[in-house]
C-alpha positions, -999 to +999 in steps of 0.1 A: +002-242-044+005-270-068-019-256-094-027-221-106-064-227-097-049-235-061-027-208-058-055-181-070-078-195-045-050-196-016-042-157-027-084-153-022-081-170+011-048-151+021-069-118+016-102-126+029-092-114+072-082-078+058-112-074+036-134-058+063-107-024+066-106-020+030-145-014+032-144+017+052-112+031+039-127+030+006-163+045+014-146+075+028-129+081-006-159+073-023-176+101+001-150+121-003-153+124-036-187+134-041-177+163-013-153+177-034-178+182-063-174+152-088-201+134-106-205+103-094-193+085-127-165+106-132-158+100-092-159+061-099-132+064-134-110+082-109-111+052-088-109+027-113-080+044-135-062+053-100-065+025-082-045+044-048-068+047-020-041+074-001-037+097-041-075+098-045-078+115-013-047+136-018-062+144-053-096+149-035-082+169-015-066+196-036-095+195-065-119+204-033-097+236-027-098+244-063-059+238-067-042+240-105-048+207-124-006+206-124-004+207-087-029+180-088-008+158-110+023+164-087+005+155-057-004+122-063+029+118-086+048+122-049+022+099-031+027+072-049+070+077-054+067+047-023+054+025-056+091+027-072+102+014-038+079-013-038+084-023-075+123-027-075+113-046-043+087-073-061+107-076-096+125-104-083+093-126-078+086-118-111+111-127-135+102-150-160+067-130-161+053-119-196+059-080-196+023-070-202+012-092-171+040-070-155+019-039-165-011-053-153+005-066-118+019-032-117-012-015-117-025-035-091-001-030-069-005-016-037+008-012-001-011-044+016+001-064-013+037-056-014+033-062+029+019-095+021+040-108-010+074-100+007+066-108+042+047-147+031+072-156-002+114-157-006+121-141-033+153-165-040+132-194-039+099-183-056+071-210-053+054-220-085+024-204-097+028-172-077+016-157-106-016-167-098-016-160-061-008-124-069-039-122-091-060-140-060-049-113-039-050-084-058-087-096-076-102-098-044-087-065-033-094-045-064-134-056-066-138-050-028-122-015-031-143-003-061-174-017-047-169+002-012-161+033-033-188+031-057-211+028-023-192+058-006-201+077-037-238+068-042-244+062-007-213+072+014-225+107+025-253+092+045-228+081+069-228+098+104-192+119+109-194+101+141-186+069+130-149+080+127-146+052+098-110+064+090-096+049+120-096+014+103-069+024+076-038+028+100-051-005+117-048-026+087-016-013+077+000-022+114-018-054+113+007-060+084+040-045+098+045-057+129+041-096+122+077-085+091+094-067+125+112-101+129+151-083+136+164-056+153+172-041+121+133-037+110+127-028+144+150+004+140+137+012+103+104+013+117+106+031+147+128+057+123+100+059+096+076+067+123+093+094+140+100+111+108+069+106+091+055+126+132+082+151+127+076+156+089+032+154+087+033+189+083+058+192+049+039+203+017+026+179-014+026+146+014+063+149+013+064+135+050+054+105+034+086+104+013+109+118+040+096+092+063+100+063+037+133+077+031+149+080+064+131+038+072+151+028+044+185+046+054+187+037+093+174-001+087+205-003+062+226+016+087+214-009+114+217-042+090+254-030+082+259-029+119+249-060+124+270-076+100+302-058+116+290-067+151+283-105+143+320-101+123+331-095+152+317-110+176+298-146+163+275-147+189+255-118+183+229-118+176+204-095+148 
């Protein structure tokens, strides 16, 4: 990435493979929407403003059941608490970054590209022009997702049930995680999350979704700190 138009166009490249499971994911929000009783163009400012595939539908969700516009708000306040996580997580790559291109990279943040910005970059030695990978990245991302909205919305409901579309969200995601399970430590925070997240689906307000993020984080450091004891003691173990 020796030149910002470079690095944009590797970040474009880097994103093009997973483009195909945004498509679905997002016409069954789109869909959803218009199930729950929106207008269309008030359906497509939701998506825009929002920009979080997993709160639209949470949101979605509740507005379809006629829930309180403050239970709304909570909802997808707690859906996106992972976004903290994943914030304090990317600051470092962004240092010397003017703070209202921080607002914007904020905004388009999401779970693929904090998966693919940690997992590809080191954030003690941060390659020049990441800047404009990010934008790369999160461009292509942001136009797909509110063009496969926009068609879920206008067109989405034409869709046969059958088709089972949702089944390509969860594959995207893993296609992401398992190539960063590179220790034993991940290995352990994973397996954790997931087993938490089973035991939790049923918790109120997708607070599963927080317990499980929760109890990844704790065990992984757990596991890490055993590492570093064991290895103390022991220099040829190995992580």
């Amino acid at each position: 990435m020796q030149t910002a138009r470079s690095a944009f166009f590797h970040g474009l490249r880097d994103q093009v493979p997973f483009i195909p499971g945004f498509v679905p994911f997002g016409l069954i929000t789109g869909a959803a929407s218009i199930s729950a009783g929106m207008d269309p163009w008030l359906s497509m400012a939701m998506s825009v403003i929002m920009f979080a595939g997993a709160a639209q539908l949470a949101a979605l969700s509740l507005l379809a059941q006629h829930a309180p516009g403050g239970i709304v708000v909570l909802t997808v306040l707690v859906v996106n608490l992972r976004m903290m996580m994943y914030s304090a997580a990317c600051a470092p790559y962004f240092r010397q970054t003017p703070r209202l291109r921080k607002w914007l990279f904020a905004y388009l943040l999401t779970d693929h590209v904090f998966a693919m910005l940690t997992t590809r970059f080191d954030k003690h030695h941060v390659p020049a022009h990441l800047d404009a990978y990010y934008f790369g990245v999160t461009g292509a991302m942001w136009c797909i997702w509110q063009a496969s909205v926009a068609i879920g919305v206008f067109a989405g409901t034409l869709i046969p049930t059958q088709w089972s579309l949702d089944f390509a969200i969860p594959l995207v995601f893993l296609s992401l995680v398992f190539p960063a399970l590179r220790t034993r430590s991940h290995w352990c925070a994973a397996l954790a999350a997931g087993v938490a997240a089973a035991f939790c689906i049923a918790l109120p307000l997708k607070l599963g979704l927080v317990a499980a993020a929760i109890t990844g984080i704790v065990v992984g450091a757990l596991a890490e700190r055993w590492s570093v004891v064991r290895a103390g003691t022991n220099p040829g173990a190995q992580t």
